[in-house]
C-alpha positions in Angstrom: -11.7 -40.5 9.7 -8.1 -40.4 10.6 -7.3 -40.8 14.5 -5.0 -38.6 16.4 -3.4 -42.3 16.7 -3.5 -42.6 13.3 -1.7 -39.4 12.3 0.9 -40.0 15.0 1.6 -43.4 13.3 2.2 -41.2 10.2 4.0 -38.3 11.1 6.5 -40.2 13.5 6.8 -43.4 10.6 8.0 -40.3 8.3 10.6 -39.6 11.0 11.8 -43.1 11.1 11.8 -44.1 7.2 13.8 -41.2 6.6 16.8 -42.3 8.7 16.3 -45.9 7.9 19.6 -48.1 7.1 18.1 -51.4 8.1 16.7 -52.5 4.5 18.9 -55.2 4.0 18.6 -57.4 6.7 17.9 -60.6 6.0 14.0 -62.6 6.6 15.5 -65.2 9.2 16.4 -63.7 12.4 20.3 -63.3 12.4 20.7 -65.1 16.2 18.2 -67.8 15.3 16.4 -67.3 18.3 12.9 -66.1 19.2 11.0 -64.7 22.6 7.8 -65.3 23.7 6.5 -62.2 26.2 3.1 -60.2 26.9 1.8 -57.6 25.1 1.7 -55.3 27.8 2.7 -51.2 27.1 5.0 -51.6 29.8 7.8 -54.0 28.1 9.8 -52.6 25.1 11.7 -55.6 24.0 14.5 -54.3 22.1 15.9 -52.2 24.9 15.3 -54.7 28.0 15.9 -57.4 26.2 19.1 -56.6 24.0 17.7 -57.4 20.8 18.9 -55.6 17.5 16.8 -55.2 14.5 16.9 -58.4 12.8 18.2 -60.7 15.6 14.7 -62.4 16.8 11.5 -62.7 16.3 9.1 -61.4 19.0 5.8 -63.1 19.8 4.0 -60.7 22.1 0.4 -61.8 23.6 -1.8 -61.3 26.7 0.6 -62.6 29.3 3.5 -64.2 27.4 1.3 -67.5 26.6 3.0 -70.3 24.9 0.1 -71.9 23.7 -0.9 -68.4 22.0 2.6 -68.2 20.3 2.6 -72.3 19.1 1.3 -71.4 15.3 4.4 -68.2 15.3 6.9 -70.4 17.1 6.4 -73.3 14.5 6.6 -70.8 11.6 10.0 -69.5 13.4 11.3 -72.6 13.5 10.2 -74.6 10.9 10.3 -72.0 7.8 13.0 -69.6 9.3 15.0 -71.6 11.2 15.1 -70.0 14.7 16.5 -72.6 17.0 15.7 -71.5 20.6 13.2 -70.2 22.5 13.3 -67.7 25.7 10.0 -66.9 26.9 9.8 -64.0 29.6 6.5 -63.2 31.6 6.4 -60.4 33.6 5.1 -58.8 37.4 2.6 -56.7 37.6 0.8 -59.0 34.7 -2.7 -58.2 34.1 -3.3 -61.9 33.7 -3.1 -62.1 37.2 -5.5 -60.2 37.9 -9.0 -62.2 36.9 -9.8 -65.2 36.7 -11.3 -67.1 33.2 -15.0 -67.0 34.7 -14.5 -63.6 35.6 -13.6 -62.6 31.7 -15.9 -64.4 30.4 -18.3 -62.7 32.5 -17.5 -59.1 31.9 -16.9 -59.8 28.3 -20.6 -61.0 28.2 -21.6 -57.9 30.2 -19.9 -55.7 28.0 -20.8 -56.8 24.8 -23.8 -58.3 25.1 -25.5 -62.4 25.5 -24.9 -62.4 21.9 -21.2 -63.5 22.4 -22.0 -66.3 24.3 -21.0 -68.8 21.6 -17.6 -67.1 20.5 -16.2 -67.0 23.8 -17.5 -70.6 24.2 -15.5 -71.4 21.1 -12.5 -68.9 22.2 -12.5 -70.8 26.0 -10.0 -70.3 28.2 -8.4 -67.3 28.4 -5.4 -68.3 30.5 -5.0 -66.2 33.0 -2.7 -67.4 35.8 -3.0 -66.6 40.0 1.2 -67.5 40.1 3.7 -65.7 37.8 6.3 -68.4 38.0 4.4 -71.6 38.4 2.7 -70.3 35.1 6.7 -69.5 33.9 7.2 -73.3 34.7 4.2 -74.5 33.2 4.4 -72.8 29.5 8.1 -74.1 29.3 6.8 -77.6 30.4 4.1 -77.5 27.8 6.8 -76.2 24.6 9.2 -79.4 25.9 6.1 -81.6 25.2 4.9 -80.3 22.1 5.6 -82.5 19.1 5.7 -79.5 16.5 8.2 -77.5 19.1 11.8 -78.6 17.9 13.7 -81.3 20.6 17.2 -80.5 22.2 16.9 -76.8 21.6 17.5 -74.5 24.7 14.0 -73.3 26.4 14.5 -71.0 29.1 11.8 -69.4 31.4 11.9 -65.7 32.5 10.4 -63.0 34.8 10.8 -59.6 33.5 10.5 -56.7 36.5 8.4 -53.8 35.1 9.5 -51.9 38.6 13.0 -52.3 38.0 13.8 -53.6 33.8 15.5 -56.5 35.4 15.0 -60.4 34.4 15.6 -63.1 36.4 15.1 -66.6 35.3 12.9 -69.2 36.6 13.6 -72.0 34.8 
């Protein structure tokens, strides 16, 4: 069964392949950086951020999480050489929202006891009750990870979904 999704994937990827001129650009990102930001519907990189097909890599995850984007960040680094990292959280975040009992709860509610052990194994799900203190504490833990390149620039954003502008926190 094909999904009105689905078919609007197809009919607007026809659109976009046929005035493609980007198949050329080169696997490592052009700037050698990458940015770490939330998966929210809200934030279209690219256009708030200033980035140009083939410039970065974008890791995108519930909230902006660091610890989410460690495994893509030590790819980008390691095996594609990006050599700084900007990651940009934003207001309005649904991470602020709940707590980790409280998702843990209505994920068990929803789909059933029989979860009980994956989200045991899954843990916390890192939601955070202060956008910059969790800003400050996701650059903190990339400066003290071993795989997370040394003397790189790290820098710490808040994106404004009311207004598309950033202003940095650390």
């Amino acid at each position: 069964m094909t999904t009105p999704i689905q078919q609007n994937l197809e009919s607007k990827n026809v659109e976009y392949a046929a005035a493609f001129t980007k198949g050329h650009l080169a696997l490592p990102p052009a700037k050698k950086y990458l940015i770490v930001t939330c998966m929210d519907a809200r934030i279209d990189p690219a256009a708030a951020y200033g980035i140009d097909l083939g410039d970065a890599h974008v890791i995108r995850n519930a909230g902006g999480n660091a610890l989410d984007a460690l495994r893509s960040i030590v790819i980008s680094q390691q095996l594609l050489g990006t050599r700084e990292i900007i990651l940009i959280k934003h207001t309005g975040c649904g991470m602020l929202t709940f707590t980790n009992e409280e998702a843990h709860a209505l994920t068990e509610q929803t789909i059933g006891e029989q979860v009980r052990d994956e989200l045991a194994a899954l843990g916390d799900f890192q939601a955070f009750p202060d956008l910059e203190e969790a800003v400050r504490r996701d650059i903190e833990l990339l400066k003290s990870r071993a795989l997370v390149l040394k003397d790189i620039p790290i820098s710490g954003w808040v994106y404004e979904v009311e207004t598309g502008k950033v202003r940095r926190v650390v």
